[in-house]
N, C-alpha and C positions, 0 to 999 in steps of 0.2 A: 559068283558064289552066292549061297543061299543064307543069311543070318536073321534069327528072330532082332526085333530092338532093345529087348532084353541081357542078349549075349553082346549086344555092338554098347550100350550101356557099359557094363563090367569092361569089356575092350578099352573103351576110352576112359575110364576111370584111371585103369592098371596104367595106360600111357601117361595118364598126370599125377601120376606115386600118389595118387590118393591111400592114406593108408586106414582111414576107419569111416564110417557110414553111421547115420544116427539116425533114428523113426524107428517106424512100428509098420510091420506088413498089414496091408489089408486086398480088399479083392484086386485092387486095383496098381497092384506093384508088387505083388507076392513072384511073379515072373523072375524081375531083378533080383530080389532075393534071391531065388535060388542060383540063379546063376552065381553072385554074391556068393555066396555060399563052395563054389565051387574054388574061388579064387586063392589064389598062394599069397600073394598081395598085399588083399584089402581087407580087413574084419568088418562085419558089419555088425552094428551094437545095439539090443532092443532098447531103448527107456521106455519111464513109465509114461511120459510125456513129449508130442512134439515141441511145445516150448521147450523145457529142460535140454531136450537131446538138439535146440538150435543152442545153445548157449555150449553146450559141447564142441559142439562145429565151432562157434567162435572165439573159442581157448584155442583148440589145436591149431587155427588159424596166426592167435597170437605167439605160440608158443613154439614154434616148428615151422617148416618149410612145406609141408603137406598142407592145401586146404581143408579147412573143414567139408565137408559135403550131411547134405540131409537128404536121404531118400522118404518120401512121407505117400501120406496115399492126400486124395485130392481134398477139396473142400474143406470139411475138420482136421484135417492134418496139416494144411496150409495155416487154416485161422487158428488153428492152435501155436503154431509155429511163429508166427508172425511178429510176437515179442521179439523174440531171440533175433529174428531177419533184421527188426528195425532198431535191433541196438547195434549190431552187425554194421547196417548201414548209416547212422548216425556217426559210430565210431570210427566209421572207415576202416570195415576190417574186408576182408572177400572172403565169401562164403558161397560155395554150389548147391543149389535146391534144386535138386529133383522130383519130381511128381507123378504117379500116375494122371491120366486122365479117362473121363468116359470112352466110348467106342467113337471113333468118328467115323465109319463104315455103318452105325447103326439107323435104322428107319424110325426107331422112336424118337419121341421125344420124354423128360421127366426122366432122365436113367437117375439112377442111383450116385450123388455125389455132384450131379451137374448146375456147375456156375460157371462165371465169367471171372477165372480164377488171377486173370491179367489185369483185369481193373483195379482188384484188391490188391493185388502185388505192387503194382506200377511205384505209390509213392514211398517204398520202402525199396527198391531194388534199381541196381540200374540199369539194368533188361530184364527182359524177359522175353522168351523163347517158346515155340509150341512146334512141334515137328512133327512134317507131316506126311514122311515116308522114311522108310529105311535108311537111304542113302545118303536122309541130312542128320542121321545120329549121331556121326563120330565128328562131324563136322563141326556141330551144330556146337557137343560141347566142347572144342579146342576151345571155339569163337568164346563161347560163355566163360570158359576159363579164365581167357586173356582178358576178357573185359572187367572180370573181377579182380582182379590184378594190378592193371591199369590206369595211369594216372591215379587220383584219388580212391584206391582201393573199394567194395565195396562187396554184398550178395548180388547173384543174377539166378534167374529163376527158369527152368526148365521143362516142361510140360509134354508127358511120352504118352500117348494114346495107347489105353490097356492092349486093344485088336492090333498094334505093330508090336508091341509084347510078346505077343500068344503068335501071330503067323508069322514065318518065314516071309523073306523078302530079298528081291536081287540087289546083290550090290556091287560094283564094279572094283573097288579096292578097300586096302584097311590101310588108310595113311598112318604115317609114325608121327607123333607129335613134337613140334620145334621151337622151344620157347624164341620170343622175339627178343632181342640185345635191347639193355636199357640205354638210350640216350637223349639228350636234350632235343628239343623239337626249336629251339632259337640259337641265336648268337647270341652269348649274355656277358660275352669279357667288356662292352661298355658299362652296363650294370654293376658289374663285379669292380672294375676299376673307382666306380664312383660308390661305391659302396666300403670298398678296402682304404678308401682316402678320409671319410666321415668318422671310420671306425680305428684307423690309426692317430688322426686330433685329437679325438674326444679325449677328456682329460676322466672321464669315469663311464667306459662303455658294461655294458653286459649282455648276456645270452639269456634266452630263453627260450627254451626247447619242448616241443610236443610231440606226440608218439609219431608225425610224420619224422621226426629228424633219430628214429631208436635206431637205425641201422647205419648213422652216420657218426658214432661213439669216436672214432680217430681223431677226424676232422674237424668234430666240435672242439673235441680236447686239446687239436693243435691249435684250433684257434684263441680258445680261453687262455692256455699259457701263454701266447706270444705278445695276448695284449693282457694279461693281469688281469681279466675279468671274472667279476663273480657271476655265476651260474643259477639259476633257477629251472625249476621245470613245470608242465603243466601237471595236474593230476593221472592223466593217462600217459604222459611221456616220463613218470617217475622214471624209469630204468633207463630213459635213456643219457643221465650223463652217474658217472660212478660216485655214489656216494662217500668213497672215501677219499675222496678227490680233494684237494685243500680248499678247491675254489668253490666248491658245491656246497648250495646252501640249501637247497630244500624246494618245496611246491611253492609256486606262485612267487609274485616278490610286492604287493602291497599291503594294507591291514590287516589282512586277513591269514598273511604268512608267516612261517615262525618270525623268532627276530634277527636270526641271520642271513635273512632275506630281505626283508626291511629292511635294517640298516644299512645290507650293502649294498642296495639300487637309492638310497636315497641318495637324490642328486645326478641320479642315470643321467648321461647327455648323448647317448646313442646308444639303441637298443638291438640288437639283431636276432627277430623271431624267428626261430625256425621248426617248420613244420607244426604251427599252430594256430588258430580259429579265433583266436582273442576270444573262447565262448564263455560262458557263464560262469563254470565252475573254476577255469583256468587262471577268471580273473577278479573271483572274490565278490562273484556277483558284479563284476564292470567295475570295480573300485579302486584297480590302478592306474597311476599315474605314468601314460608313456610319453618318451620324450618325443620332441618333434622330430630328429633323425632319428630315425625309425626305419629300420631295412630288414623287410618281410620277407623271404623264402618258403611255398609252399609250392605243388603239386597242382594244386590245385585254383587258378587264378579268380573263382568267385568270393574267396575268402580275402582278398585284398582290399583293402579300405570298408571293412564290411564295419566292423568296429572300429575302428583308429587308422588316420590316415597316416600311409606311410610317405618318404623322401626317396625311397625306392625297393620297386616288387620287381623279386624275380620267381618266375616263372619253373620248378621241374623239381625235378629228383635230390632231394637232397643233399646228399653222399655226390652224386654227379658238379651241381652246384655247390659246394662247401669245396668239394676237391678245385677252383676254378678261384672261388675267393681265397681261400690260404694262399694261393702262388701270387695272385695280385698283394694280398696283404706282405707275401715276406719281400716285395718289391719296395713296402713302403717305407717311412722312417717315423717309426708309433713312438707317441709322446711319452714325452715320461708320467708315473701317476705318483702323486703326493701321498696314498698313505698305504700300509702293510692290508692288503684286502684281506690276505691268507689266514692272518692272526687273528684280525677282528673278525673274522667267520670263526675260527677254533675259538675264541671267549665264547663271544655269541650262544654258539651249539652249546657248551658243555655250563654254562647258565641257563638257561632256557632248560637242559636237560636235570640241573640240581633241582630247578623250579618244580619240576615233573615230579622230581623221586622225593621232595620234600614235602608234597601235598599228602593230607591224611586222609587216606580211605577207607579209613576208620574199620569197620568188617568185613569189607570185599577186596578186592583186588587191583592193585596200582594199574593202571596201562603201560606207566613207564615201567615200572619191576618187568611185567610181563615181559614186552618188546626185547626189555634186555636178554632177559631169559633166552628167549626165542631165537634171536641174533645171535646171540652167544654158539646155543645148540645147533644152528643149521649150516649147512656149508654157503660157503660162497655164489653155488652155483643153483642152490634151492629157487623151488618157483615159490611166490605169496600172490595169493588169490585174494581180493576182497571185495566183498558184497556191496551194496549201496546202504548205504546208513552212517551212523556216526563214527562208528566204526573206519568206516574206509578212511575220515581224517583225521582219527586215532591213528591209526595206519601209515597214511602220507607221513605225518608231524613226528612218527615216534620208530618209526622202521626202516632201517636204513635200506636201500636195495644199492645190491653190486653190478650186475650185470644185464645188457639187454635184453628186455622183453621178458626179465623176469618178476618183475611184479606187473598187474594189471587186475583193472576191476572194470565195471560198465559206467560209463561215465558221461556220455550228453543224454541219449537217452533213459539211461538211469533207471532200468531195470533193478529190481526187489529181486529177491532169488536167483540170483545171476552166481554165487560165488559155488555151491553146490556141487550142482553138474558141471562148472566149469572147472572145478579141481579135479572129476571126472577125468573130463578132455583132456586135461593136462597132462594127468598121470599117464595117459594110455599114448602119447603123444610122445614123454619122456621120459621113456620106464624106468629109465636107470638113476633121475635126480628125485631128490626131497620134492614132495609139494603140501604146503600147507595153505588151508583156507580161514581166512577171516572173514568171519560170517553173524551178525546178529541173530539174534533169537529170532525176530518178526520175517527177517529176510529168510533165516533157517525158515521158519512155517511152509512157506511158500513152494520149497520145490523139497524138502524134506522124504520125500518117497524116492529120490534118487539115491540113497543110502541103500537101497534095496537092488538097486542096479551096482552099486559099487563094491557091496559083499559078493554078489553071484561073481563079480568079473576080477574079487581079490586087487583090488584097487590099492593097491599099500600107500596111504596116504591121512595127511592130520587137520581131519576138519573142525576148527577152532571155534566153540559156538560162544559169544557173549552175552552172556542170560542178565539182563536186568528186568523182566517181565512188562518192558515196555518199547514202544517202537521211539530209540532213544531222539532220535535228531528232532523228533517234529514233535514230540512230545516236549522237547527243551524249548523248540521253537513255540510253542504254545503257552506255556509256564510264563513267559516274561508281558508278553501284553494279553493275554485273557485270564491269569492265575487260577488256570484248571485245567484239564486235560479231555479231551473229548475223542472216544475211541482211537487213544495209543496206548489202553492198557489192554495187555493181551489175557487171553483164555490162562487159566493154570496147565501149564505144560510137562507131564510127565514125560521128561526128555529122558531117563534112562531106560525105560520101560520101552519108549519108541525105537530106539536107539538098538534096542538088544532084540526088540523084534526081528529087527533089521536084517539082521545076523553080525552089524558090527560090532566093535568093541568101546566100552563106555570110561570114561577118565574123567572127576571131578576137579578143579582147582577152586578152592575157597579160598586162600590167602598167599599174600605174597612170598610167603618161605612155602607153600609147593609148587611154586612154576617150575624151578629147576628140574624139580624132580619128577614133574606131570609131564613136563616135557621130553624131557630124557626117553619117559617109561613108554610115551604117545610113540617116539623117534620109533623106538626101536620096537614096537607093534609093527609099525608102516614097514620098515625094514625084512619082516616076516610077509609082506604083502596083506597085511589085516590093516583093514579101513578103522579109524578110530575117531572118536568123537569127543574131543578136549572141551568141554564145558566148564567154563570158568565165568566164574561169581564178579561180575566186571563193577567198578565205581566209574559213572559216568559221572561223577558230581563237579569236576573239574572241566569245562568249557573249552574247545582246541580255539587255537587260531584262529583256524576259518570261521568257525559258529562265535567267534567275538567279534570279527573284521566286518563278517556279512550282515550281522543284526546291523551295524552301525552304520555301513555303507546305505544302507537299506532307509533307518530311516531318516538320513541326513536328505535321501531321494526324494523322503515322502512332501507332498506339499503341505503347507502349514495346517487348515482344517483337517487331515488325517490325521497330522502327527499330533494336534493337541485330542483330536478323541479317542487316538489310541493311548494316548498318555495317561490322558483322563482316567479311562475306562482300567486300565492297568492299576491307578491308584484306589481309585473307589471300592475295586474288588478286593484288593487289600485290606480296606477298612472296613 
């Protein structure tokens, strides 16, 4: 049979329930589109941006069982895109990139769009692919599928020559696609056995969990109950244990974490990481204290003793691994533990949380009142989206999440404008729940023209913007050792005026007796399928956690000639 690559495209899509598509047609991929267009399937969705519309792909990826995919055209629609790819791939999400390419039938040279789009890709992706006849299209993306999938999840990048597009070409079948069966690639019941023995002595074990261990929410939870341990998580693995869990304490567990995290890892004497990086932000800028049994689980075996040596690494799937350690652990005979973890996590929280609601923020807007607000309003089963800024550990420190994979924000690579179009993705992912984004003002700036893609496509969804007319984290970060600010105060932004251009709908919150009601009013917009835009009047004047823990990890690091002329310099400007 005869099929353009356009129509075997669309083919192998519809085989991997891809259900939406994110770019912008141009000469060089308008083929796919149409075919796109043709399908029952798969929608295919314009933004205004190929960055924007990757950050789309990498919610539905988070949020759903469907990849994200990007159809984009070549060159500018690659480097535009490329944000979005490498948060993608930092975070370990899988994402399919699709691409036109020039003619490779053609006799020129200089065409239109022509680069060496595999070099640019390479350290952002973990293949990448160019095909270069018909009969490796369907093939080509099984292979790319699985590989973004695989192991350490990630984008892989796919590259269709316009001329196999446009002509017809033989092909000999149309294979049906077979996902492969998850399973270990070793024997780990010795691992497991010396690892269930560590972690049933220990007289004060804990968990901590990253967005590798979000799909193993049972197995975590069987294990924290059977040994009494207190729970933490990384930034990006927030959803992955319940926060209304007794044992669940929050992000992180050293200075930089609330204090029922603190307090209940102080004195950790076996740790058991699962499904995380030990990276930056997970640990307070490097400033927790882990213990020397230390038993690491990831996926991915280059993240082993990367930061903190462990007593022992296993190797795979999470959920596969957890299910392997429970059975060894309920073989064991786990020590008894000296004090009520349960209860000093419930004071902990609900101090820490009086602390909150008892700060004055004087004419703007508590973050705690908010949160609660918020919490209060939404269901269980609601997504919370949040952008990168200070916001997002407003967010961690003060928002509880129920269930997995429903909160998520971009977080090693640390994408600006990330939350936007990714409550996009999200909604279009999961028509039928809440999604609300938490988004700064500075981060809003950035991809802000996707309100326009979100009215046309009636997105019912509450994008929460936090207006302090400054880009808050690095602007605090700058306040304490230079005592001035240097381009983090923003432009004057007539946010309702943009907002209503939009075609959305616009909602102000200036104090803490209208979040209820801003909130309510926002819900039940979204519920109509009308995009809205919650602008509320935020008091950042109160410091999280983490922006306490990290200054001080930071500069206990610094060596002594820095830290006395940043001291210095801190004082003097003062006087």
């Amino acid at each position: 049979m005869k099929k353009t690559a356009a129509w075997l495209v669309k083919y192998a899509l519809e085989q991997l329930k891809v259900s939406h598509t994110f770019g912008i047609p141009g000469v060089h991929n308008t083929e796919i589109y149409d075919e796109l267009d043709k399908s029952e399937s798969i929608e295919p969705v314009l933004v205004t941006h190929e960055g924007y519309g990757a950050f789309m792909a990498d919610a539905v990826s988070r949020s759903s069982n469907s990849i994200g995919t990007l159809v984009i055209v070549p060159a500018a629609g690659a480097t535009h895109a490329a944000s979005g790819i490498a948060e993608a791939s930092l975070d370990g999400i899988p994402m399919l990139v699709i691409t036109g390419g020039v003619r490779a039938d053609s006799q020129f040279a200089y065409q239109l769009h022509d680069m060496d789009q595999h070099a640019m890709m390479k350290p952002i992706t973990k293949k990448t692919y160019k095909v270069t006849c018909h009969e490796e299209v369907v093939s080509t993306l099984f292979d790319a599928f699985n590989v973004a999938n695989e192991g350490e999840p990630g984008p892989v990048f796919v590259e269709i020559p316009v001329n196999l597009q446009l002509d017809r070409g033989e092909i000999s079948h149309l294979p049906e696609y077979q996902p492969p069966a998850k399973v270990l690639k070793t024997d780990i019941s010795a691992q497991c056995q010396q690892a269930a023995k560590l972690l049933a002595q220990a007289k004060r074990p804990g968990l901590f969990i990253g967005w590798g261990g979000v799909e193993a929410t049972t197995n975590s939870r069987a294990i924290a109950e059977l040994l009494n341990a207190p729970v933490s998580t990384t930034l990006q693995g927030l959803s992955a244990f319940n926060a209304k869990h007794e044992l669940h304490t929050g992000m992180s567990f050293g200075p930089a974490a609330v204090p029922a995290a603190t307090n209940a890892f102080k004195g950790c004497d076996c740790l058991l990481a699962i499904g995380t990086r030990f990276a930056e932000i997970a640990t307070g800028s490097f400033g927790v204290t882990v213990p020397e049994n230390l038993i690491h689980i990831d996926i991915n075996p280059q993240v082993f003793n990367a930061n903190y040596p462990a007593k022992v690494n296993i190797e795979g799937d999470a959920d596969l691994v957890l299910t392997e350690l429970l059975k060894a652990l309920q073989a064991e005979k786990i020590a008894e533990k000296t004090t009520d973890v349960a209860q000093q996590i419930k004071q902990d929280k609900a101090a820490h949380l009086q602390e909150w609601l008892a700060h004055d923020s004087k004419n703007r807007v508590n973050p705690a009142v908010f949160f609660q607000a918020l919490r209060s309003s939404i269901n269980d089963d609601a997504f919370v989206v949040a952008d990168d800024g200070n916001h997002t550990f407003l967010t961690a420190e003060l928002m509880p999440c129920y269930q997995p994979k429903h909160f998520f924000s971009p977080t090693d690579f640390n994408c600006m404008g990330y939350a936007t179009p990714a409550v996009i993705g999200t909604k279009l992912a999961n028509p039928n729940n809440q999604v609300v984004g938490i988004i700064g003002d500075g981060a809003f700036l950035m991809s802000q023209t996707e309100l326009f893609t979100a009215s046309h496509l009636n997105i019912g969804a509450v994008f929460t913007i936090f207006s302090d007319g400054e880009l808050a984290q690095i602007s605090q970060a700058q306040q304490t050792p230079y005592n001035r600010k240097t381009c983090t105060t923003l432009p004057n932004l007539r946010l309702q005026g943009l907002v209503e251009a939009s075609g959305c709908r616009y909602l102000r919150v200036e104090s803490n007796e209208q979040c209820q009601e801003k909130i309510a009013e926002a819900l039940a917009l979204a519920e109509q399928n009308i995009a809205v835009v919650l602008d509320v009047s935020i008091d950042y004047s109160k410091k999280t956690r983490f922006t306490q823990g990290i200054i001080k990890t930071n500069i206990k690091r610094m060596n002594m000639p820095t830290k006395v002329r940043m001291i210095s310099r801190a004082l003097w400007r003062r006087v």
